[in-house]
C-alpha positions in Angstrom: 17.3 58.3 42.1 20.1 55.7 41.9 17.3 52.9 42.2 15.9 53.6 38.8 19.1 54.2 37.5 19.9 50.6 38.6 16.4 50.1 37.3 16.6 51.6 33.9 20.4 49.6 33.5 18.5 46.0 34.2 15.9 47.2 31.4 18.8 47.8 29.2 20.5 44.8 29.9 17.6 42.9 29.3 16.7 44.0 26.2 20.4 43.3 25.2 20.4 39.9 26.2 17.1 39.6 24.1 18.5 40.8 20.8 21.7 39.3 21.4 19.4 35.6 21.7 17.5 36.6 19.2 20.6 36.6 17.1 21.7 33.9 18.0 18.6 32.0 17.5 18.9 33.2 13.8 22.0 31.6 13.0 21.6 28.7 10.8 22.0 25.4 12.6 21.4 21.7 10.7 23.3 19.9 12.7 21.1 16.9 13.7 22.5 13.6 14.1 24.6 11.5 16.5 27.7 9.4 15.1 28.9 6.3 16.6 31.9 3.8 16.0 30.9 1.6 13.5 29.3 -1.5 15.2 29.6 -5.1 14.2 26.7 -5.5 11.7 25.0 -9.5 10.6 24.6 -9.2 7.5 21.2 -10.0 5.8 20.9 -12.6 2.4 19.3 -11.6 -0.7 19.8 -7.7 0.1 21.5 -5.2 -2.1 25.4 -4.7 -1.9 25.4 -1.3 -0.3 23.5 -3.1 2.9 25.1 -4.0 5.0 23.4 -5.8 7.2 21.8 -5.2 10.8 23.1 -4.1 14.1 22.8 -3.6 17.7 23.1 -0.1 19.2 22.5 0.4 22.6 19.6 -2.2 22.2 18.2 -1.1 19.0 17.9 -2.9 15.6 19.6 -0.4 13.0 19.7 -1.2 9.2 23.6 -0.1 8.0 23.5 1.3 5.0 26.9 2.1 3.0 25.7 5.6 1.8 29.2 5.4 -0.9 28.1 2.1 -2.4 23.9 3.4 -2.2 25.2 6.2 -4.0 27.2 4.2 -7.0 30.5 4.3 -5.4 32.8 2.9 -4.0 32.0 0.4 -0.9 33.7 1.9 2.1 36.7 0.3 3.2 37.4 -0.7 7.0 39.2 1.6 8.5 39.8 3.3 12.0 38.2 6.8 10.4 34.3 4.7 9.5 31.4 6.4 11.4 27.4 5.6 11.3 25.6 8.3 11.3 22.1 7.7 13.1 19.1 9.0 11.2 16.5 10.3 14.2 13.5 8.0 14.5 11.6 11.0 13.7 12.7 10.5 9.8 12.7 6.7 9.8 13.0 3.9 12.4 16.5 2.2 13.1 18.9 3.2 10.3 22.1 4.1 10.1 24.3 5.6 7.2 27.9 4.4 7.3 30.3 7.0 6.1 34.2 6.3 5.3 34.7 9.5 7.8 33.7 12.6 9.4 35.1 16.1 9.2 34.0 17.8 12.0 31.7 21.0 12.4 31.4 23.6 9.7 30.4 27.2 10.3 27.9 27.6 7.4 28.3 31.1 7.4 32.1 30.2 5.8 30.2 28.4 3.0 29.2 30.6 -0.2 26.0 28.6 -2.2 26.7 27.0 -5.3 24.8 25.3 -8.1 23.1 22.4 -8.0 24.2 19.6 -10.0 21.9 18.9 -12.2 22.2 15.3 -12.4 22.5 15.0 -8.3 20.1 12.8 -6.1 17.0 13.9 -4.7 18.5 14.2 -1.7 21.0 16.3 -2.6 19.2 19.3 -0.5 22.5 21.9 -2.0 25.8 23.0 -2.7 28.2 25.0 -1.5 31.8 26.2 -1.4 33.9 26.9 0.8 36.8 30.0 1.1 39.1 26.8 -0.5 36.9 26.2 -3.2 36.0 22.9 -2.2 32.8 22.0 -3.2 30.2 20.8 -0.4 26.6 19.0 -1.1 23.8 19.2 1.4 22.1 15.6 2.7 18.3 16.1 3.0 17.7 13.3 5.4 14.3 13.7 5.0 14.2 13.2 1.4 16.8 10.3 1.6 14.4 8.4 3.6 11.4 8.7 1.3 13.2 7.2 -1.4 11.6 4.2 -2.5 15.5 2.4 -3.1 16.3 3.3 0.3 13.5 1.6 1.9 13.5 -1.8 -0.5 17.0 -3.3 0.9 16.1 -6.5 -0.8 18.1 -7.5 -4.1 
C-alpha cells in the first residue's frame, strides 16, 4: 500500500512541476540581445551623422549606429555608462545600436500599457508606465531593421 502512496505522490508532484513550468513559460519575456562595451569604431566617409562607423567584435564587422542621433536627437556623448546593443543576425547581419546607457532588467509585469504616441516611429512596438509614472516605449527590432533609413547609411 505505501508503494502507490509513494506512487500517487510522484504523479502529484509531477503534475505540479508541469503547471508550475507551464506558468512559467507564460510569463512574458523580450529580452533578446547581448550588450557590449562600446568598441573602437573607423568611421566610414560620405555616411549620415548618426553612423558611426564600423567595428570589430569578436571578429565580426558591425555597423554602429547612434540610435539618439538616428532618432533626431542628441548624438551620444562618450562616457563610461555607452553600451552597443547587438541586433541578432537573425534580424539583420552585423549591427549594433549604441545607446548612452542601460538600465538593467525590468519585470514587465510592473509595467501598466499606455498609449501610443501618435507621432512615434514605426518601431516604436508600445508604451508603458511604470508604478513611478515614468513612461517606457517598446523597440521592435524587427521593424527597426526594415526601415529603409536604417539600411541606407550613406549621406
Amino acid at each position: 500500500m505505501s508503494r502507490r502512496t509513494g506512487l500517487r505522490e510522484f504523479q502529484l508532484s509531477v503534475a505540479e512541476r508541469i503547471r508550475t513550468a507551464s506558468s512559467r513559460a507564460a510569463l512574458s519575456s523580450k529580452l533578446g540581445f547581448q550588450v557590449i562595451p562600446v568598441p573602437q569604431a573607423v568611421t566610414v566617409p560620405l555616411t549620415h551623422s548618426w553612423f558611426r562607423g564600423v567595428a570589430n567584435v569578436r571578429g565580426n564587422l558591425y555597423s554602429m549606429v547612434d540610435f539618439s542621433a538616428f532618432q533626431g536627437g542628441e548624438a551620444i556623448a562618450p562616457g563610461m555608462e555607452r553600451r552597443v546593443i547587438l541586433v541578432s543576425e537573425r534580424l539583420v547581419g552585423g549591427a549594433g545600436l549604441l545607446v548612452s546607457r542601460m538600465l538593467g532588467l525590468r519585470n514587465p509585469e510592473q509595467f501598466a500599457a499606455a498609449s501610443r504616441p501618435s507621432d512615434s516611429a514605426p518601431w516604436v512596438g508600445g508604451a508603458f508606465t511604470d508604478a513611478g509614472g515614468t513612461r517606457w516605449l517598446e523597440l521592435d527590432l524587427p521593424a527597426l531593421v526594415r526601415e529603409q533609413r536604417f539600411l541606407e547609411v550613406g549621406a
